[in-house]
PQR file with spaces between the fields and no chain letter, atoms N, CA, C, O and H, PARSE charges and radii, in Angstrom:
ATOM       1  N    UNK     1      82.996  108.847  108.470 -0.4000 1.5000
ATOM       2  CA   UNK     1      84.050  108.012  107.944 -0.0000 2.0000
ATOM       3  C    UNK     1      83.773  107.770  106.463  0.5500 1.7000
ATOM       4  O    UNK     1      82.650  107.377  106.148 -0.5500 1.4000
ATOM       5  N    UNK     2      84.805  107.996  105.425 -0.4000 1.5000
ATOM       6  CA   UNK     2      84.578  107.712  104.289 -0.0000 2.0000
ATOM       7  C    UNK     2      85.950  106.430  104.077  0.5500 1.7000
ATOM       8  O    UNK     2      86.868  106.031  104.794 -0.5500 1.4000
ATOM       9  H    UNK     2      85.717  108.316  105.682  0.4000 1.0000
ATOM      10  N    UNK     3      85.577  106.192  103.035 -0.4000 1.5000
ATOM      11  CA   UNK     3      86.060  104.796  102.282 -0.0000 2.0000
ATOM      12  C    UNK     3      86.737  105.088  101.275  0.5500 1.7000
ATOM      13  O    UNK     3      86.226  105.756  100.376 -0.5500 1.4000
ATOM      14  H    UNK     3      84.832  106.515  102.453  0.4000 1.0000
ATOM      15  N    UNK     4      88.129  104.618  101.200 -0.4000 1.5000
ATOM      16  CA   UNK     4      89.292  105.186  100.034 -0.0000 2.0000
ATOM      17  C    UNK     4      89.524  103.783   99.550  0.5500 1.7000
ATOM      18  O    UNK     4      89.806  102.783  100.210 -0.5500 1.4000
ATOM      19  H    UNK     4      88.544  104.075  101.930  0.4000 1.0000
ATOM      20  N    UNK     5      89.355  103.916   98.323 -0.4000 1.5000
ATOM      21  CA   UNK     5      90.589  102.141   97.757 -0.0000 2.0000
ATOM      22  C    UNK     5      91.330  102.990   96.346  0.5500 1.7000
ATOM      23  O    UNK     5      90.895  103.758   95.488 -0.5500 1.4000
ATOM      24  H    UNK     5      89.126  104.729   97.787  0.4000 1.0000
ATOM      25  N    UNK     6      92.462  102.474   96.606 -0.4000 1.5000
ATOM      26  CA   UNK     6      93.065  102.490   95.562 -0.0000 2.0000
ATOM      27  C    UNK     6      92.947  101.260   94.463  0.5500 1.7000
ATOM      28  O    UNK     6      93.497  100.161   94.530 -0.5500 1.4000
ATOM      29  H    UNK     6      92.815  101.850   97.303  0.4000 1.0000
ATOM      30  N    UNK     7      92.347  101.605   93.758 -0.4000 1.5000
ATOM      31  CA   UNK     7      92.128  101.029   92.327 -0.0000 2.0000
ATOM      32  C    UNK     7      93.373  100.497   91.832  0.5500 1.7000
ATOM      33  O    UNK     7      93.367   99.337   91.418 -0.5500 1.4000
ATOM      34  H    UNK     7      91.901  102.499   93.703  0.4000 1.0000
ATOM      35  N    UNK     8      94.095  100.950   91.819 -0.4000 1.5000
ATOM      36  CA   UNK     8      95.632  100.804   90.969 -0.0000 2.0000
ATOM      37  C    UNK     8      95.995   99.478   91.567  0.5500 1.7000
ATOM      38  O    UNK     8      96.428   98.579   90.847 -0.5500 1.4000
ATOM      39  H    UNK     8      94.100  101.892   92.155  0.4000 1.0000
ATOM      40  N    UNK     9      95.822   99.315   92.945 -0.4000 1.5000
ATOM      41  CA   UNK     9      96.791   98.490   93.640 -0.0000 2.0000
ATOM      42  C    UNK     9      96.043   97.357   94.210  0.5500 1.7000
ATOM      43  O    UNK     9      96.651   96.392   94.671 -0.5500 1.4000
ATOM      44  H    UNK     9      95.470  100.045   93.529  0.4000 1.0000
ATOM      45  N    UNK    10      94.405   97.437   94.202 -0.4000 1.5000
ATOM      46  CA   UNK    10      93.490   96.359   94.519 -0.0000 2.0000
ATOM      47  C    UNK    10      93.554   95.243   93.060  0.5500 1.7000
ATOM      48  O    UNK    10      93.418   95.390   91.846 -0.5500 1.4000
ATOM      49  H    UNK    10      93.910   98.221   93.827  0.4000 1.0000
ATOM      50  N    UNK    11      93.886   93.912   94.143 -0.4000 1.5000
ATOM      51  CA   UNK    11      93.602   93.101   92.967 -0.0000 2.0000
ATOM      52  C    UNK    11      92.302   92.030   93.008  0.5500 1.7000
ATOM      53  O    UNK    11      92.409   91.016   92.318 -0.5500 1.4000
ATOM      54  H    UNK    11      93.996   93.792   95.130  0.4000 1.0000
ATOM      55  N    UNK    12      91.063   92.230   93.810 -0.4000 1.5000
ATOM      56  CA   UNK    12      90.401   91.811   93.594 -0.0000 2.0000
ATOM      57  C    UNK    12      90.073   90.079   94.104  0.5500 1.7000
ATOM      58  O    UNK    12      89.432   89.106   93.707 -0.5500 1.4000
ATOM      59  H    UNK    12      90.976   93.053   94.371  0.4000 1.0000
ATOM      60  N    UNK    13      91.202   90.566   95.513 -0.4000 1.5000
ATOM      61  CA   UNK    13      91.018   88.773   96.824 -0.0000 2.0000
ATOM      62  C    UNK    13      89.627   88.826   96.962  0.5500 1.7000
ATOM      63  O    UNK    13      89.055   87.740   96.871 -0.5500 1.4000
ATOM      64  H    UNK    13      91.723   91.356   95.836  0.4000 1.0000
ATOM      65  N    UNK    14      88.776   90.057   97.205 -0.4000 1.5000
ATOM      66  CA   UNK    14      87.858   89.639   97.862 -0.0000 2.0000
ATOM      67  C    UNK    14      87.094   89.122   98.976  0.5500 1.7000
ATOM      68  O    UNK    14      86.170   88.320   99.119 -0.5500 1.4000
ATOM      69  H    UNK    14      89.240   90.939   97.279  0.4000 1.0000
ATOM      70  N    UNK    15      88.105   90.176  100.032 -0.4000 1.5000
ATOM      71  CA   UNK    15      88.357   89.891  101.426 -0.0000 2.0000
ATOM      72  C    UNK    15      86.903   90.602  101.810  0.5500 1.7000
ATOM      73  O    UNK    15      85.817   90.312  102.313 -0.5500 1.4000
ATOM      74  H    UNK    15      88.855   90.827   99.916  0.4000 1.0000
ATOM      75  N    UNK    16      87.658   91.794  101.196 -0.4000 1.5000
ATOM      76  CA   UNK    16      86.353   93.239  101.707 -0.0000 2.0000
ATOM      77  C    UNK    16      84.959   92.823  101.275  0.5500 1.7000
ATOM      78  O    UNK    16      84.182   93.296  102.105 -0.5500 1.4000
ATOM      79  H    UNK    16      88.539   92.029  100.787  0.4000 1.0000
ATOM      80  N    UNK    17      84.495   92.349  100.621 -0.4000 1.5000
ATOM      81  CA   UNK    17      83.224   91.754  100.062 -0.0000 2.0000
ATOM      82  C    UNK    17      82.805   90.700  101.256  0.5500 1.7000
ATOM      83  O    UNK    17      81.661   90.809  101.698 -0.5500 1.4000
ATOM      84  H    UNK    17      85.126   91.966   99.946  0.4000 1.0000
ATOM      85  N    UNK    18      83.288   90.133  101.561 -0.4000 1.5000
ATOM      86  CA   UNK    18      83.539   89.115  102.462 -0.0000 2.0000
ATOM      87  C    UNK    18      82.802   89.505  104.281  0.5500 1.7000
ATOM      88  O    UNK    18      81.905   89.008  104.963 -0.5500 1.4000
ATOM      89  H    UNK    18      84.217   90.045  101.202  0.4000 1.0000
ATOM      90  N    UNK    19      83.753   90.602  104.455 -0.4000 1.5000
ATOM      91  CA   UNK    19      84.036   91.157  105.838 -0.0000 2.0000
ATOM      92  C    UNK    19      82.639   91.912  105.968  0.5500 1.7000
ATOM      93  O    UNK    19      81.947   91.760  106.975 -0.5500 1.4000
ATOM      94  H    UNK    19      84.482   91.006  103.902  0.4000 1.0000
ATOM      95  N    UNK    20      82.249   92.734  104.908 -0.4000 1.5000
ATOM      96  CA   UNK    20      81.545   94.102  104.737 -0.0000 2.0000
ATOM      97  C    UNK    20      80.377   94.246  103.136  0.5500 1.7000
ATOM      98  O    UNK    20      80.080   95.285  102.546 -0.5500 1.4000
ATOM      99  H    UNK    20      82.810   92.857  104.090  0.4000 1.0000
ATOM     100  N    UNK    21      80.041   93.153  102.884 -0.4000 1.5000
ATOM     101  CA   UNK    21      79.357   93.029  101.866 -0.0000 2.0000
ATOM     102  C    UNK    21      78.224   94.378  101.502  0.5500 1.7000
ATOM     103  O    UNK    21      78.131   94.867  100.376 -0.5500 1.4000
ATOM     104  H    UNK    21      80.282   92.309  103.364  0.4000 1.0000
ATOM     105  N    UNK    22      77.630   94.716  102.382 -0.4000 1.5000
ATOM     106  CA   UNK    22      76.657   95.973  102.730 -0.0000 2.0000
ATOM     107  C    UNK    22      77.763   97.257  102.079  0.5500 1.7000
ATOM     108  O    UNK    22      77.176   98.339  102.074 -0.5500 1.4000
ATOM     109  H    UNK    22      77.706   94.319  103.297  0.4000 1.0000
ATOM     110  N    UNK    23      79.059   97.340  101.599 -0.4000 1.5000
ATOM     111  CA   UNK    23      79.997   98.383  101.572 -0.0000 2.0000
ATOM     112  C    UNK    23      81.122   98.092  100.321  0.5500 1.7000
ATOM     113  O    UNK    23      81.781   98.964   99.755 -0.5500 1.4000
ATOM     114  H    UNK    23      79.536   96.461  101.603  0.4000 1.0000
ATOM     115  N    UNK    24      81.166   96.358   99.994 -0.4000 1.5000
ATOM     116  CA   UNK    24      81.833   96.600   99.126 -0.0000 2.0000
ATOM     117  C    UNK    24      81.169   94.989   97.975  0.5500 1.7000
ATOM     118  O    UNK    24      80.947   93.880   98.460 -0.5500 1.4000
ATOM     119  H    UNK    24      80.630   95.649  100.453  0.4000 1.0000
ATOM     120  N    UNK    25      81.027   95.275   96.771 -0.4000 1.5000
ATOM     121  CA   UNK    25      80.607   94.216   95.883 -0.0000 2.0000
ATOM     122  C    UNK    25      81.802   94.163   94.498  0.5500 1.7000
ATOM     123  O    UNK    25      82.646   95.050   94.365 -0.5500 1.4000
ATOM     124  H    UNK    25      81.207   96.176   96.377  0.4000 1.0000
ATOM     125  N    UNK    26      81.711   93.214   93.734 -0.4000 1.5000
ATOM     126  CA   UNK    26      82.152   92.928   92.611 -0.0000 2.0000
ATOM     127  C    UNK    26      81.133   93.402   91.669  0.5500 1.7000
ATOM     128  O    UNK    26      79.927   93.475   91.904 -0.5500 1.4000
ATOM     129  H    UNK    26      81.026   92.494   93.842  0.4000 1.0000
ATOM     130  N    UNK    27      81.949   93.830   90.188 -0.4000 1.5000
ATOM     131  CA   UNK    27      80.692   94.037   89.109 -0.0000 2.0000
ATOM     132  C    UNK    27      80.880   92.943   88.008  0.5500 1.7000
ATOM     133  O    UNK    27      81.689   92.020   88.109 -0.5500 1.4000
ATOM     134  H    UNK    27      82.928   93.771   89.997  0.4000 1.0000
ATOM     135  N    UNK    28      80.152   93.120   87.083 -0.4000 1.5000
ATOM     136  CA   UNK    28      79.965   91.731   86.340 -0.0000 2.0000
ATOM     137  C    UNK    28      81.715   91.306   85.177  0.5500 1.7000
ATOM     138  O    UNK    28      81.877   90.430   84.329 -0.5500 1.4000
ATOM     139  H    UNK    28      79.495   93.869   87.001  0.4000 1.0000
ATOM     140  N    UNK    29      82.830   92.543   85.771 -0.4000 1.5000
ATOM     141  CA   UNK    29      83.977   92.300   84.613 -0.0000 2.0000
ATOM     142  C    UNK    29      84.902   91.971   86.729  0.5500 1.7000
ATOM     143  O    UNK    29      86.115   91.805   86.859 -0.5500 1.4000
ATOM     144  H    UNK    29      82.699   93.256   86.460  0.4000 1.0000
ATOM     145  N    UNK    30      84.274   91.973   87.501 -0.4000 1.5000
ATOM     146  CA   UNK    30      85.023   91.545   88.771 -0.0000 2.0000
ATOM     147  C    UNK    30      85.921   92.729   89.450  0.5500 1.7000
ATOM     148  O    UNK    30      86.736   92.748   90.372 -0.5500 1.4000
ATOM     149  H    UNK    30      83.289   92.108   87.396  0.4000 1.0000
ATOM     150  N    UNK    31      85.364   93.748   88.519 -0.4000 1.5000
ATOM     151  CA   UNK    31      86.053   95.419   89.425 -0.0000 2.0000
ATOM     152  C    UNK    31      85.573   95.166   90.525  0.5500 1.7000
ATOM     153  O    UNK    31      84.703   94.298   90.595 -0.5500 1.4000
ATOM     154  H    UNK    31      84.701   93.732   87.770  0.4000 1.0000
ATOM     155  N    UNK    32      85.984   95.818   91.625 -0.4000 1.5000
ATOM     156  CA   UNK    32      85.479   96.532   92.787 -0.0000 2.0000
ATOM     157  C    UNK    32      84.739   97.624   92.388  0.5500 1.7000
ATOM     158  O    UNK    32      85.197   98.508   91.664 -0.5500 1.4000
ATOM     159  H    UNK    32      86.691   96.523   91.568  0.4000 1.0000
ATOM     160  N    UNK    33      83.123   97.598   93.018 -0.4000 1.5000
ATOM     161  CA   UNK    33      82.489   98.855   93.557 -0.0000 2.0000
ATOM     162  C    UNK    33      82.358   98.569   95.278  0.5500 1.7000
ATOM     163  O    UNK    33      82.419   97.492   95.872 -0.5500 1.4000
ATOM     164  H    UNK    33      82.751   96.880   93.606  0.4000 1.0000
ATOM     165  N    UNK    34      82.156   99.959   95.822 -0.4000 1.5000
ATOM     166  CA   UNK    34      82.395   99.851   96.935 -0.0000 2.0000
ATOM     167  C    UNK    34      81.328  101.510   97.101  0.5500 1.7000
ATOM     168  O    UNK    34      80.937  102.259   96.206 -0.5500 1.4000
ATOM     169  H    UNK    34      82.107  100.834   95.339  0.4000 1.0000
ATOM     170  N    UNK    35      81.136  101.595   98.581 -0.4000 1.5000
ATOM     171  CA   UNK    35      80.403  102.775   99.144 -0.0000 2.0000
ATOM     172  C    UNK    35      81.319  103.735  100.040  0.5500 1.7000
ATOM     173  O    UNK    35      81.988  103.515  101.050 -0.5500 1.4000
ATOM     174  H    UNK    35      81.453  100.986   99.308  0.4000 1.0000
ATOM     175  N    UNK    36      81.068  104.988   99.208 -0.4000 1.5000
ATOM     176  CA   UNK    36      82.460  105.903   99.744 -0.0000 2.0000
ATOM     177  C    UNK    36      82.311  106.274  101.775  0.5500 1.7000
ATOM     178  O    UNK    36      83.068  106.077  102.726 -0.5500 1.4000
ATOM     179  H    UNK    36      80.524  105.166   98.388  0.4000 1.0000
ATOM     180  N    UNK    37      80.581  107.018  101.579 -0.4000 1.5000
ATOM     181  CA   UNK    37      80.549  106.902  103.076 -0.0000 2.0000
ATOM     182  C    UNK    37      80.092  105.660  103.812  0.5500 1.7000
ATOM     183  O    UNK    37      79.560  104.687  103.278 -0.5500 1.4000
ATOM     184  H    UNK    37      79.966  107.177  100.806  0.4000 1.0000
ATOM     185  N    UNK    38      80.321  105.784  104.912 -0.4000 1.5000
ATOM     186  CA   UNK    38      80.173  104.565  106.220 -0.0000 2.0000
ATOM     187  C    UNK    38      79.178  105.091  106.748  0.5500 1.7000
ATOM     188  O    UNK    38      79.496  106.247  106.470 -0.5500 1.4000
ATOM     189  H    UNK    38      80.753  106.575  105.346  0.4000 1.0000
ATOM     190  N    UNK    39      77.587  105.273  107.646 -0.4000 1.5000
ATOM     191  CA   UNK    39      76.966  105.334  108.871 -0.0000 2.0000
ATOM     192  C    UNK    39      77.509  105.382  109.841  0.5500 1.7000
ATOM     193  O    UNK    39      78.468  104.615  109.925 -0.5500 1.4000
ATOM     194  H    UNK    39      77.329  104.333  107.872  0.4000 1.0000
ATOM     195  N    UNK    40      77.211  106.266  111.049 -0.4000 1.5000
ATOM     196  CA   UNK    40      77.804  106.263  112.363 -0.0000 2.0000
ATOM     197  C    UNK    40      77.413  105.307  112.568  0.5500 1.7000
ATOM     198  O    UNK    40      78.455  104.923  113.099 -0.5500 1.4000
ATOM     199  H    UNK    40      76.432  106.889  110.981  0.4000 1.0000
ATOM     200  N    UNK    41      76.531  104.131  112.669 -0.4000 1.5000
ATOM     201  CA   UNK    41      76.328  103.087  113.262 -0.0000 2.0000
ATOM     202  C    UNK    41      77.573  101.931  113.255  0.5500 1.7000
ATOM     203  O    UNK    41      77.947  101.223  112.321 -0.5500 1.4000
ATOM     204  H    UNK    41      75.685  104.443  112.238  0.4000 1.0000
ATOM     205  N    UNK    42      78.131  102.019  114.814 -0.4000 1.5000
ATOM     206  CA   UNK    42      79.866  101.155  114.964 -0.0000 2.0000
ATOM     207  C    UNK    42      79.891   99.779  114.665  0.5500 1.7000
ATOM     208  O    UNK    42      80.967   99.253  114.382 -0.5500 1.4000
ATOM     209  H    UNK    42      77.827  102.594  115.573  0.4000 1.0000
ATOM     210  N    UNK    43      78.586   98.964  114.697 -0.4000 1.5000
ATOM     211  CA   UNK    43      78.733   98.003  113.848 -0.0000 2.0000
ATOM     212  C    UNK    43      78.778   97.898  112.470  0.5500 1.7000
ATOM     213  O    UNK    43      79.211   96.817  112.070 -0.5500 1.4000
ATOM     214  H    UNK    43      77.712   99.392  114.927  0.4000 1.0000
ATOM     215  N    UNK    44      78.494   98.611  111.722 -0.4000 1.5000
ATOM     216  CA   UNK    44      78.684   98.859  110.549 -0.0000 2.0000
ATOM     217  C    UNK    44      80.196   99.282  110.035  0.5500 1.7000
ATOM     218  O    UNK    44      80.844   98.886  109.066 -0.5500 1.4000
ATOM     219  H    UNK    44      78.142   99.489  112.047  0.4000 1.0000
ATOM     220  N    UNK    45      80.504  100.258  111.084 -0.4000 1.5000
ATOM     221  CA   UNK    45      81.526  100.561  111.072 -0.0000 2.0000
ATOM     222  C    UNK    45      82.722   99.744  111.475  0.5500 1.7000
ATOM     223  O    UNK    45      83.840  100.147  111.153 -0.5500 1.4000
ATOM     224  H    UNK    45      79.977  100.580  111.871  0.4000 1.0000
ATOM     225  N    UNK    46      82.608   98.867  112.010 -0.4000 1.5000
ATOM     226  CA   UNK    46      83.682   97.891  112.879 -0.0000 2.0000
ATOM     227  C    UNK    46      84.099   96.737  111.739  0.5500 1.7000
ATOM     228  O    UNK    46      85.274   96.380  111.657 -0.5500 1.4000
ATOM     229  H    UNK    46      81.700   98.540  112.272  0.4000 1.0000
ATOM     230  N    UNK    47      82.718   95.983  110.569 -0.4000 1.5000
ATOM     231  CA   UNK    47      82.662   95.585  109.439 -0.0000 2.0000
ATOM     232  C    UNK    47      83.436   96.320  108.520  0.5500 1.7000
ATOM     233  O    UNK    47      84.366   95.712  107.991 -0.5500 1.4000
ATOM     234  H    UNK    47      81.763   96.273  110.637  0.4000 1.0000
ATOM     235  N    UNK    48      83.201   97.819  108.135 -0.4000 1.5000
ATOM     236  CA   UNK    48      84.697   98.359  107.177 -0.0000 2.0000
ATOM     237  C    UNK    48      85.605   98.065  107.715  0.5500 1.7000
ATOM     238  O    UNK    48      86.536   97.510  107.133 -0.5500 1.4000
ATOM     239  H    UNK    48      82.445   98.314  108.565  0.4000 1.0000
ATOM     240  N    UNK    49      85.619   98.315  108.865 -0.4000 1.5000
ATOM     241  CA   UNK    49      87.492   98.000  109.504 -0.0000 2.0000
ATOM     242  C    UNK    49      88.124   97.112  109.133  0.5500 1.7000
ATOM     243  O    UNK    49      89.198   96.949  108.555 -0.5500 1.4000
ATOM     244  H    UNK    49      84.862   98.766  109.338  0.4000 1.0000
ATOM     245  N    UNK    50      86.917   96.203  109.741 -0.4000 1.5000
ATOM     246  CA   UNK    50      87.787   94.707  109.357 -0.0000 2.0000
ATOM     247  C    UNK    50      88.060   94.397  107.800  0.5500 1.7000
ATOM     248  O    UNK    50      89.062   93.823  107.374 -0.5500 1.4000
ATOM     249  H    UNK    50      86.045   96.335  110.211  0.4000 1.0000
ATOM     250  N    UNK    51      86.928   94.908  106.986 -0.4000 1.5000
ATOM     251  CA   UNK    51      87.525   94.401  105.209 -0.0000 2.0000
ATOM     252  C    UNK    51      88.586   95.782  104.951  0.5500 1.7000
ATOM     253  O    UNK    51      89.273   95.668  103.935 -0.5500 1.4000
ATOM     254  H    UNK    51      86.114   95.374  107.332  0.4000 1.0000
ATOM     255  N    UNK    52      88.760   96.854  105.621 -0.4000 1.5000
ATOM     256  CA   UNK    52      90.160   97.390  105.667 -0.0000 2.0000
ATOM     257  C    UNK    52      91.305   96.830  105.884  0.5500 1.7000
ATOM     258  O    UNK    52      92.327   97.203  105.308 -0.5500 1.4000
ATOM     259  H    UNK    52      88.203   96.947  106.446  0.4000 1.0000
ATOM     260  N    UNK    53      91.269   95.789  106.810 -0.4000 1.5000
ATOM     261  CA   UNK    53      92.709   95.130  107.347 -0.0000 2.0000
ATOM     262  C    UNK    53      92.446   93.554  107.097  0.5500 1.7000
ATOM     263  O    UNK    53      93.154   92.749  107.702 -0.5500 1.4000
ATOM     264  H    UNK    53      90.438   95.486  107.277  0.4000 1.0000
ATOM     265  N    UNK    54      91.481   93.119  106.249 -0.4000 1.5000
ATOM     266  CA   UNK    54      91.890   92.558  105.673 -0.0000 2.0000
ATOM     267  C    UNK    54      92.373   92.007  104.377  0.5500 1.7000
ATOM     268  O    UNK    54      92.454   90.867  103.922 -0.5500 1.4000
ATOM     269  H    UNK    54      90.906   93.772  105.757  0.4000 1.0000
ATOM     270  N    UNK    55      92.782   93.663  103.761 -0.4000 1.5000
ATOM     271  CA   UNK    55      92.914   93.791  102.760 -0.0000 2.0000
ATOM     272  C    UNK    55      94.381   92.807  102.497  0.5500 1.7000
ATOM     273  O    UNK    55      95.320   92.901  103.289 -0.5500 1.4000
ATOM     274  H    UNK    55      92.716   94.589  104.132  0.4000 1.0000
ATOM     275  N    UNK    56      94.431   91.954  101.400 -0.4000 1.5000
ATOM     276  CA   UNK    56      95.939   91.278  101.584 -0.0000 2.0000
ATOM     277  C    UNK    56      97.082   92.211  100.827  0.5500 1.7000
ATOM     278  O    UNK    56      98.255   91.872  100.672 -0.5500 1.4000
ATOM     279  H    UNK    56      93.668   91.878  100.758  0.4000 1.0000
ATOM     280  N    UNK    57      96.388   93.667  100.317 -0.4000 1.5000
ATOM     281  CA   UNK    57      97.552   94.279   99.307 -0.0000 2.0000
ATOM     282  C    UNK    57      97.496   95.767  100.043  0.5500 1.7000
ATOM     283  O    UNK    57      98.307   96.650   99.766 -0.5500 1.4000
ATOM     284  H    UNK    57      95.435   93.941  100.443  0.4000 1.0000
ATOM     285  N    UNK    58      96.532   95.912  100.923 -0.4000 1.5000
ATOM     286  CA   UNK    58      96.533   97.323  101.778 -0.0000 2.0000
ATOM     287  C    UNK    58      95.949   98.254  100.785  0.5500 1.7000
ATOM     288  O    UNK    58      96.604   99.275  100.577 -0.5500 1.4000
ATOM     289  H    UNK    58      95.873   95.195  101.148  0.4000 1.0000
ATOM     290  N    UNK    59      94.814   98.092  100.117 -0.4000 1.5000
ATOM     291  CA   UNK    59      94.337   98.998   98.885 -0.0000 2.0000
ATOM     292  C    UNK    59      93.184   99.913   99.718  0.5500 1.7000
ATOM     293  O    UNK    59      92.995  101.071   99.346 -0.5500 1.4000
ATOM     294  H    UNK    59      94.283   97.262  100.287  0.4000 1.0000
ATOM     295  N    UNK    60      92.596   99.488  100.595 -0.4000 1.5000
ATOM     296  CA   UNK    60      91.556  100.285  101.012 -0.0000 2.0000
ATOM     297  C    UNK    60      91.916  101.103  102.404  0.5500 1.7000
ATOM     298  O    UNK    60      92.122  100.344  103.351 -0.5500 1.4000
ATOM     299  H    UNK    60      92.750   98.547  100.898  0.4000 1.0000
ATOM     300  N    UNK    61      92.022  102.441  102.686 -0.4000 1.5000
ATOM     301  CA   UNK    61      91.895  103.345  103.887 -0.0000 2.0000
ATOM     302  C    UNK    61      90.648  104.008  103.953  0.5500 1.7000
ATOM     303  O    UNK    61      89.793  104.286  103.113 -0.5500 1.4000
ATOM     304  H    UNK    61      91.854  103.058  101.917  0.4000 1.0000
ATOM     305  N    UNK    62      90.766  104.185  105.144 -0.4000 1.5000
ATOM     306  CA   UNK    62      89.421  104.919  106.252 -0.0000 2.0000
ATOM     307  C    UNK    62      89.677  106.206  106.709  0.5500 1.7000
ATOM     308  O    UNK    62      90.161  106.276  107.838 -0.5500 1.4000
ATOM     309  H    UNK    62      91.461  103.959  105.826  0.4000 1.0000
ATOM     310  N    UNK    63      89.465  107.265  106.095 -0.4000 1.5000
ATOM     311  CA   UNK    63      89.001  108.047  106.081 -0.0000 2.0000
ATOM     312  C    UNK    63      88.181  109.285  107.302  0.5500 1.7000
ATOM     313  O    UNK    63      86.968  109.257  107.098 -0.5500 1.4000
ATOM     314  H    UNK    63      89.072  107.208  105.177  0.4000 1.0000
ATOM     315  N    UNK    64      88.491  110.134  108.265 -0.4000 1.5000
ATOM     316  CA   UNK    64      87.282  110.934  108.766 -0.0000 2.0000
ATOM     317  C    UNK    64      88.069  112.292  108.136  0.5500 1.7000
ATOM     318  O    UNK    64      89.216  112.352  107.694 -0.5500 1.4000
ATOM     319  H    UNK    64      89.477  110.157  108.432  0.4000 1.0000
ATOM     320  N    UNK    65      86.978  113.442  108.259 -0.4000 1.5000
ATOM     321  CA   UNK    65      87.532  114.637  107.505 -0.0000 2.0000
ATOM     322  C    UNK    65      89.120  114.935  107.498  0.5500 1.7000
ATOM     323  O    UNK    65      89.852  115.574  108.253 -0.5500 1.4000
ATOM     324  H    UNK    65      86.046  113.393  108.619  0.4000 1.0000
ATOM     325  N    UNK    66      89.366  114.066  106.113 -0.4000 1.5000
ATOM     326  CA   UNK    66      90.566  114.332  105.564 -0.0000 2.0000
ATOM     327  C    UNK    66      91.037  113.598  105.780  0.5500 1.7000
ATOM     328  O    UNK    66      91.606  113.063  104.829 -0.5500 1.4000
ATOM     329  H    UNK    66      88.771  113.547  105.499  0.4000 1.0000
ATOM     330  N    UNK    67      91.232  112.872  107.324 -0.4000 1.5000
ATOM     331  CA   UNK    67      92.450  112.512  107.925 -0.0000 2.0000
ATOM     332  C    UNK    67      92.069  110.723  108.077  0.5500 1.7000
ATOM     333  O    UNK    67      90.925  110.321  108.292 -0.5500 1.4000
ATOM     334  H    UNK    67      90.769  113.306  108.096  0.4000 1.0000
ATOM     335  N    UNK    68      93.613  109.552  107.870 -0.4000 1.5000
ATOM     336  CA   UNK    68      93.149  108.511  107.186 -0.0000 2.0000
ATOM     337  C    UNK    68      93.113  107.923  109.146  0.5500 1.7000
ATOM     338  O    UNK    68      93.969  108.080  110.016 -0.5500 1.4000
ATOM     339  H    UNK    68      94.541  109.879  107.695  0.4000 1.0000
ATOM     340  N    UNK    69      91.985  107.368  109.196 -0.4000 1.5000
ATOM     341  CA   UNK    69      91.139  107.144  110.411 -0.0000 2.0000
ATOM     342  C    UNK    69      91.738  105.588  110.982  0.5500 1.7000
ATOM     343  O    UNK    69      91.258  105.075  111.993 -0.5500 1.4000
ATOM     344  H    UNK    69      91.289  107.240  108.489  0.4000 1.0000
């Protein structure tokens, strides 16, 4: 599973930081950095999900080869 955000359209709620901290942080001007792949490990994985849906602007998708997961 990889990790997509659209940049353009994230404004920086700060849900995903929240949900999934291990996957997504703020930098010191309050961009999003974030970690493209996920671990098979499903708790880890169940944490992206959730800062996926709880995105409040829908900026971040999930990803498995190619196809949005």
């Amino acid at each position: 599973m990889r990790i997509h955000v659209d940049l353009n359209r994230c404004e920086s709620h700060g849900q995903c930081v929240f949900a999934a901290p291990d996957h997504f942080s703020f930098d010191e001007d309050d961009n999003l950095l974030h970690r493209e792949d996920v671990p098979e490990d499903e708790t880890v994985r169940a944490a992206v999900r959730e800062a996926a849906a709880a995105c409040p602007v829908r900026a971040i998708s999930l990803r498995t080869d190619g196809a949005v997961a």
